[in-house]
Every structure is written in C-alpha cells, then in structure tokens.
Biopython code that builds the backbone (N, CA, C, O; Angstrom):
import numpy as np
from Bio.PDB.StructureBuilder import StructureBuilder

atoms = [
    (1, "UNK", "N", (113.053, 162.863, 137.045)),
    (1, "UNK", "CA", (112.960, 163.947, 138.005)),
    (1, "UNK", "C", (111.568, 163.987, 138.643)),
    (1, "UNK", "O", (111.229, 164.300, 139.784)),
    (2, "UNK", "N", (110.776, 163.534, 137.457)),
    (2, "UNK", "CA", (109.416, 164.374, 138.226)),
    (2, "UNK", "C", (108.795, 162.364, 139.285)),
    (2, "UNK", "O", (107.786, 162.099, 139.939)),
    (3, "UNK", "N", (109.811, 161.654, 138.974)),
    (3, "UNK", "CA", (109.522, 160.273, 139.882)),
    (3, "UNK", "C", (110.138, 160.598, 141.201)),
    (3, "UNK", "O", (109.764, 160.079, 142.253)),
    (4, "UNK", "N", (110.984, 161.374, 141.118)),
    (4, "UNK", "CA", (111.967, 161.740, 142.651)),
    (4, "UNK", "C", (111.133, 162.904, 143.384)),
    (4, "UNK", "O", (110.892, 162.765, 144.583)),
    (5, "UNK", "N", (110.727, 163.943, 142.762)),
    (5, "UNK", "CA", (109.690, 164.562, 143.175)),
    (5, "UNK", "C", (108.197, 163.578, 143.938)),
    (5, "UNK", "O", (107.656, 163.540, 145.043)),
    (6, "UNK", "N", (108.032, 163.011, 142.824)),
    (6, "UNK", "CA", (106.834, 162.501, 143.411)),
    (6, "UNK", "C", (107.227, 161.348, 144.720)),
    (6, "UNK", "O", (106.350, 161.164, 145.563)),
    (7, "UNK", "N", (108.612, 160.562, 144.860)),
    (7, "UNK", "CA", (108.778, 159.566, 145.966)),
    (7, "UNK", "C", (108.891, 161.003, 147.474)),
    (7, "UNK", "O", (108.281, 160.975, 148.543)),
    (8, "UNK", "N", (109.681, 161.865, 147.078)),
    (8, "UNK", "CA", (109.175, 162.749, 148.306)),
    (8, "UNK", "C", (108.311, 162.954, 148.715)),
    (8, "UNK", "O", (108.017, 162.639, 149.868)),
    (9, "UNK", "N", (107.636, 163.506, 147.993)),
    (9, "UNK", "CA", (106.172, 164.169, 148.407)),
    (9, "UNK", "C", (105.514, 163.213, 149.363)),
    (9, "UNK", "O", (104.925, 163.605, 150.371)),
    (10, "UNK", "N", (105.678, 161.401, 148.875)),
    (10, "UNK", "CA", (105.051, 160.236, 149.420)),
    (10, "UNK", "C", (105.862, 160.479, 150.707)),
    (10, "UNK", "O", (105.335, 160.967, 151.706)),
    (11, "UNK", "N", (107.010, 160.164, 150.660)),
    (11, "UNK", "CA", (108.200, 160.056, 151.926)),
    (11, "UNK", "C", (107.723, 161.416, 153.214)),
    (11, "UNK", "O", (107.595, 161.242, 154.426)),
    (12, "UNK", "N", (107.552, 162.656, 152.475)),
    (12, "UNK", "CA", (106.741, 163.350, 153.363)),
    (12, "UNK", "C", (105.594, 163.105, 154.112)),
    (12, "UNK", "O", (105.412, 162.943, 155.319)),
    (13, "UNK", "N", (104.586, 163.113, 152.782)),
    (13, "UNK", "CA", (103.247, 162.531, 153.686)),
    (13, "UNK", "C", (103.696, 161.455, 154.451)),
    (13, "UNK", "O", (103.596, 161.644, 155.663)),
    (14, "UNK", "N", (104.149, 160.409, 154.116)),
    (14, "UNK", "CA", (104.185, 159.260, 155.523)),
    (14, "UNK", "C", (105.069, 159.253, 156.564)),
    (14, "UNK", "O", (105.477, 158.328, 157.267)),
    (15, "UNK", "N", (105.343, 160.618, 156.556)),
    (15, "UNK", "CA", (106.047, 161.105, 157.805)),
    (15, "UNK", "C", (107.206, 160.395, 158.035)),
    (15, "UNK", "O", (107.512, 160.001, 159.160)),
    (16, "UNK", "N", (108.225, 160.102, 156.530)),
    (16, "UNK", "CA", (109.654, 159.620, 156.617)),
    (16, "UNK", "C", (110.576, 160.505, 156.376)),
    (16, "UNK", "O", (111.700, 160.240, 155.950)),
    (17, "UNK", "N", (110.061, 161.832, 156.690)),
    (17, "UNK", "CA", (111.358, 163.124, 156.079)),
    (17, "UNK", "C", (110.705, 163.847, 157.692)),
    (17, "UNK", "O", (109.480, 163.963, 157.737)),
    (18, "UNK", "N", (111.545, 164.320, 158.993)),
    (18, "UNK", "CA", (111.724, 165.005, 159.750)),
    (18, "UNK", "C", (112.109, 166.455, 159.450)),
    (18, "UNK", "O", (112.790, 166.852, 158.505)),
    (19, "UNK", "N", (111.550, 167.170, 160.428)),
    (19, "UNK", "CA", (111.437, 168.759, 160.199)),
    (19, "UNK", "C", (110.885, 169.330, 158.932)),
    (19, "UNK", "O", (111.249, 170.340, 158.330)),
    (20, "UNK", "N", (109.859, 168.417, 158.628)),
    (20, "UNK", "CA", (109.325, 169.526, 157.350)),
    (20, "UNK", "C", (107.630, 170.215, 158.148)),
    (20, "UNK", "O", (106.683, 169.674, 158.719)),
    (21, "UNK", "N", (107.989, 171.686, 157.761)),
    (21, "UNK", "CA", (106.848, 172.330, 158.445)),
    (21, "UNK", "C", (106.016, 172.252, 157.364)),
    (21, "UNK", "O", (106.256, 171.614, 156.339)),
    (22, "UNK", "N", (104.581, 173.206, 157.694)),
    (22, "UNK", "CA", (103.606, 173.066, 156.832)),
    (22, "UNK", "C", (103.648, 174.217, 155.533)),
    (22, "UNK", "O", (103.041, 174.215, 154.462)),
    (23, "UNK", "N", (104.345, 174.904, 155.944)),
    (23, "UNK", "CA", (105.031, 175.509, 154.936)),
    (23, "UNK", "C", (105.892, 175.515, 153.986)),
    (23, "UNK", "O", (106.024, 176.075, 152.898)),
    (24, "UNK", "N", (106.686, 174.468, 154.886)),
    (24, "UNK", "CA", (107.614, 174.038, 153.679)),
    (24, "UNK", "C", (106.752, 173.128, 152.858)),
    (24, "UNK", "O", (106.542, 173.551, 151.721)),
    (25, "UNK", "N", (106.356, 172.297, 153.078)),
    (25, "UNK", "CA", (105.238, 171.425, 152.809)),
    (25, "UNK", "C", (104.863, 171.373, 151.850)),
    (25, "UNK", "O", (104.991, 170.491, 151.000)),
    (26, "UNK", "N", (104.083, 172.764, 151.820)),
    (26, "UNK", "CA", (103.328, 173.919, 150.722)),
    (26, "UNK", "C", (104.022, 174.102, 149.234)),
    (26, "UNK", "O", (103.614, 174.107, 148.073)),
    (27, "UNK", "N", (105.362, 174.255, 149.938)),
    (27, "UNK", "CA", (106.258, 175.286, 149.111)),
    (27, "UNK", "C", (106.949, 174.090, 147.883)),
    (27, "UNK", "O", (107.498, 174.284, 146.799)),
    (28, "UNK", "N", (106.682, 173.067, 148.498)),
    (28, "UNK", "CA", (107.776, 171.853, 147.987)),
    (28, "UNK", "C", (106.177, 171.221, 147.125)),
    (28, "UNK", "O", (106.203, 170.807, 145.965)),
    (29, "UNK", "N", (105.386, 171.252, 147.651)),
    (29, "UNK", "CA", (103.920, 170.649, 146.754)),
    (29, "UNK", "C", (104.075, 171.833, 145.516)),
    (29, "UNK", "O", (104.438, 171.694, 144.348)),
    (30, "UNK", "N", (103.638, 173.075, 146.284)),
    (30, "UNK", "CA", (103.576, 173.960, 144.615)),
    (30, "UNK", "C", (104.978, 173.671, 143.855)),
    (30, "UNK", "O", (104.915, 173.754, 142.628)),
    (31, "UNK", "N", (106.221, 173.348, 144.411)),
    (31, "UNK", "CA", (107.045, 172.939, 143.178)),
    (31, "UNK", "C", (107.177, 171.875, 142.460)),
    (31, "UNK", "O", (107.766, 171.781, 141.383)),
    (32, "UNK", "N", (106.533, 170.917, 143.154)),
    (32, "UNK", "CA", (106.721, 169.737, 142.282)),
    (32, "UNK", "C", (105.028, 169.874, 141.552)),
    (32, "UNK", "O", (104.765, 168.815, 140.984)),
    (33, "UNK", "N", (104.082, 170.714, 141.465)),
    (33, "UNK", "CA", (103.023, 170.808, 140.627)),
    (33, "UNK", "C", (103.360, 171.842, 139.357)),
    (33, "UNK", "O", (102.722, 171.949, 138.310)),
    (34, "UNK", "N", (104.458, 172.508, 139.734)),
    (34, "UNK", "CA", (105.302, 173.179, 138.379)),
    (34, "UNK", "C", (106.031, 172.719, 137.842)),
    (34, "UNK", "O", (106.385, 173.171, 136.753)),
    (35, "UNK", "N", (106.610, 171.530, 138.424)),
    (35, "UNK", "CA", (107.223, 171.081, 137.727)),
    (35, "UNK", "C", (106.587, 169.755, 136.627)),
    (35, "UNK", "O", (106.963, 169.470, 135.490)),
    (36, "UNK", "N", (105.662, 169.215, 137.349)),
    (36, "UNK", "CA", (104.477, 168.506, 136.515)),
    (36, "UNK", "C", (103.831, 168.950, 135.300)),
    (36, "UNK", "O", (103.765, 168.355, 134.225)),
    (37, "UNK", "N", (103.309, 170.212, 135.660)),
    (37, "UNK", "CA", (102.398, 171.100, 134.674)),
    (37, "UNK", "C", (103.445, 171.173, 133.599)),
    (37, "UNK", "O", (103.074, 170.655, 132.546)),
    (38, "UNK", "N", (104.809, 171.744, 133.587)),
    (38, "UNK", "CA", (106.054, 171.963, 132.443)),
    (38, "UNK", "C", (105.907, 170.746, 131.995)),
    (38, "UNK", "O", (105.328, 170.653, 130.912)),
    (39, "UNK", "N", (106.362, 169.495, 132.653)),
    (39, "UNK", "CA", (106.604, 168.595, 132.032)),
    (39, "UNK", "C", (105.321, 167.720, 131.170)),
    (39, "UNK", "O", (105.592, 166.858, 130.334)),
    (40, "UNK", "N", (104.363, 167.983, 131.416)),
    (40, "UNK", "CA", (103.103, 167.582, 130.496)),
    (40, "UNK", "C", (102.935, 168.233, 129.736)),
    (40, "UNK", "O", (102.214, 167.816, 128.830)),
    (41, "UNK", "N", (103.571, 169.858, 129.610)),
    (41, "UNK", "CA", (103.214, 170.982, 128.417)),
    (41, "UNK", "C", (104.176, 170.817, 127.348)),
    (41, "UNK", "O", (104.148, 171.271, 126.204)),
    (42, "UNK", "N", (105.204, 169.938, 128.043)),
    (42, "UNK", "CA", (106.213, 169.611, 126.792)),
    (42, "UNK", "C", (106.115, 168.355, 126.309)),
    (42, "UNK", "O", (107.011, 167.939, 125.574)),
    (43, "UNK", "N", (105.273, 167.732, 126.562)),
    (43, "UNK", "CA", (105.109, 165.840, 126.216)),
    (43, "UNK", "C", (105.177, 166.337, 124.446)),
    (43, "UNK", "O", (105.113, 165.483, 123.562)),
]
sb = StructureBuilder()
sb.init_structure("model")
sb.init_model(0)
sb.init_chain("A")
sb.init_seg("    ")
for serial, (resi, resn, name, xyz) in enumerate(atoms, 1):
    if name == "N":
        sb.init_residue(resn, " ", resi, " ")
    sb.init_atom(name, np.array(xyz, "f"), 0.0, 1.0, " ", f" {name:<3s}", serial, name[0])
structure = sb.get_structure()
C-alpha cells in the first residue's frame, strides 16, 4: 500500500495524473504521510 501511495505521489509530481489541484495535492501528501508514520509505528 504504502508503494502505491508512494508511485502516485511520483505520478503526480511528474505531472502524469491530470486535474489534481494544489489542494488536493496537499490533502493526498498529508495522507500518504499518515499513512507512513502508522506504518513505521507498527514495524
């Protein structure tokens, strides 16, 4: 999960995902950094 998270985030920044505002942007970074933080608190 948190590899599919992270290929977006890339696919975003290099401007291969259309219509994402900077907000959404935002919104989709702080979730995949919660979802990081969980998943290292449970290693």
């Amino acid at each position: 999960m948190l590899k599919a998270l992270n290929e977006t985030h890339t696919a975003i920044e290099n401007g291969h995902v259309g219509l994402i505002n900077d907000q959404t942007r935002k919104e989709f970074d702080s979730l995949r950094d919660k979802f990081q933080d969980f998943v290292l608190s449970n290693l």
